[in-house]
C-alpha positions in Angstrom: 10.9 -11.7 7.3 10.0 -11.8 10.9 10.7 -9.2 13.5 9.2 -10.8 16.6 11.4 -11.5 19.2 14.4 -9.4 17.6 17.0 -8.6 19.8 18.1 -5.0 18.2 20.7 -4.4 21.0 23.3 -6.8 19.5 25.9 -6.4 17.8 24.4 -6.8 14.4 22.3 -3.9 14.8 25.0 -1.6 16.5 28.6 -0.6 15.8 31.2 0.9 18.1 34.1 1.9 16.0 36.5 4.3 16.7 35.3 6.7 13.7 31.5 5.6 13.7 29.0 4.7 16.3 26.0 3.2 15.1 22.5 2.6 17.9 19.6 1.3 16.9 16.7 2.5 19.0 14.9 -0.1 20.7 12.0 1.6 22.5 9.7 3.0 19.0 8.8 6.8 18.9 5.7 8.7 17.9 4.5 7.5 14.9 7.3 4.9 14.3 5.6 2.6 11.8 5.3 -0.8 12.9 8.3 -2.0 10.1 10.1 1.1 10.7 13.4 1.6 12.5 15.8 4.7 13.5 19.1 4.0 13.7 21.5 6.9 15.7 24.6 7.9 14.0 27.7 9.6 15.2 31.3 10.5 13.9 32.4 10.1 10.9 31.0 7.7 7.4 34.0 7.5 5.3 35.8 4.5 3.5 37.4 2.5 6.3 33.6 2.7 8.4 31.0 2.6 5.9 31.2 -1.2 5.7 29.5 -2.0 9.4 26.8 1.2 8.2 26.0 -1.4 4.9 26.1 -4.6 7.3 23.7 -3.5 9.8 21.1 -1.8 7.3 21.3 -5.3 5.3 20.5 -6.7 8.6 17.5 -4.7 9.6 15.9 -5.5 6.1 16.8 -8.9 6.6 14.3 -8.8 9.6 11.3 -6.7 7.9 12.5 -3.6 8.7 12.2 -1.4 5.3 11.4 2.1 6.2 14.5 2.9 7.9 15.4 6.6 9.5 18.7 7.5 9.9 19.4 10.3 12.5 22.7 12.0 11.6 22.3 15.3 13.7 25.4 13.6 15.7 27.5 12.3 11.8 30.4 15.0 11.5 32.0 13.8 8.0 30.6 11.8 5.2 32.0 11.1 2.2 31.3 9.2 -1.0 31.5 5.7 0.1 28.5 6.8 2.8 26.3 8.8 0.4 26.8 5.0 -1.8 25.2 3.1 0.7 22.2 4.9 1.8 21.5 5.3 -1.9 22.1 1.4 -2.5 19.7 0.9 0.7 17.4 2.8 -0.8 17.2 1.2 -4.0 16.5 -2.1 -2.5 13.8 -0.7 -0.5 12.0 1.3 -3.2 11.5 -2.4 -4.1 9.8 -3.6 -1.1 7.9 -0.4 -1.1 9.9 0.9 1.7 12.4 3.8 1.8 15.0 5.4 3.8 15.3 9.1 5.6 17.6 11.1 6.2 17.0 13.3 9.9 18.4 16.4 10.9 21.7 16.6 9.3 24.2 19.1 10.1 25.0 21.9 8.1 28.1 20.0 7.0 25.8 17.2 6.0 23.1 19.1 4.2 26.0 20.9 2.4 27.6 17.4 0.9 23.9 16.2 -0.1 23.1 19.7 -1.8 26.4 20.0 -3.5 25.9 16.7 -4.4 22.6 16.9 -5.6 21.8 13.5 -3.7 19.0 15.9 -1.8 16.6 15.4 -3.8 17.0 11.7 -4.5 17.0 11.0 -1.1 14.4 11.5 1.7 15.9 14.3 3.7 14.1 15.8 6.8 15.1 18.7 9.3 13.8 16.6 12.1 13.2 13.3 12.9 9.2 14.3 14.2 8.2 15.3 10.8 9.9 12.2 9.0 7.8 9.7 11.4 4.7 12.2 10.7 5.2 11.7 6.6 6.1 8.2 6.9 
């Protein structure tokens, strides 16, 4: 599990759909850790576009990247089928003593996670700063 030379600008770390646009951020932030990654999401995570959010994060742990932040300030909708993967994600990287975090989610977002009490099971910060800061 080797990120060296890992070209995050193709296609198996991105997705341009016509409900979801996923980016992976190639240059690291402040406090990115070394195996940490932070993808940009935008749109909506429903049924029909949830599949290329689970085929990319596969990928990134496929490459040693297991603490994974997911910036929704841009994600409009999400619906069950979304919440299922970052919690599946998650799962798997509890194992490899990694995790996943949720950054600055819209009202609309923080609403579903509260209502669906998945706020507290998942790593949920107001801003992606303070998630690289507790990481």
């Amino acid at each position: 599990m080797t990120n060296q030379g890992t070209d995050f600008t193709n296609s198996n770390f991105n997705h341009q759909g016509t409900e979801l646009q996923i980016n992976t951020r190639v240059k690291p932030e402040l406090n990115q850790p070394i195996d940490g990654i932070i993808l940009d999401i935008t749109g909506d995570l429903n049924l029909y576009s949830t599949p290329a959010l689970k085929q990319i994060l596969s990928n990134l742990v496929e490459v040693g990247k297991i603490k994974i932040f997911v910036n929704v300030e841009n994600l409009h909708y999400i619906d069950s089928s979304g919440l299922g993967a970052f919690l599946a994600i998650q799962s798997k990287l509890m194992k490899m003593n990694g995790y996943i975090k949720i950054c600055c989610p819209t009202k609309q977002v923080l609403a579903v996670l509260e209502l669906t009490k998945l706020k507290t099971m998942l790593k949920v910060n107001l801003n992606l700063a303070d998630a690289l800061k507790s990481s």
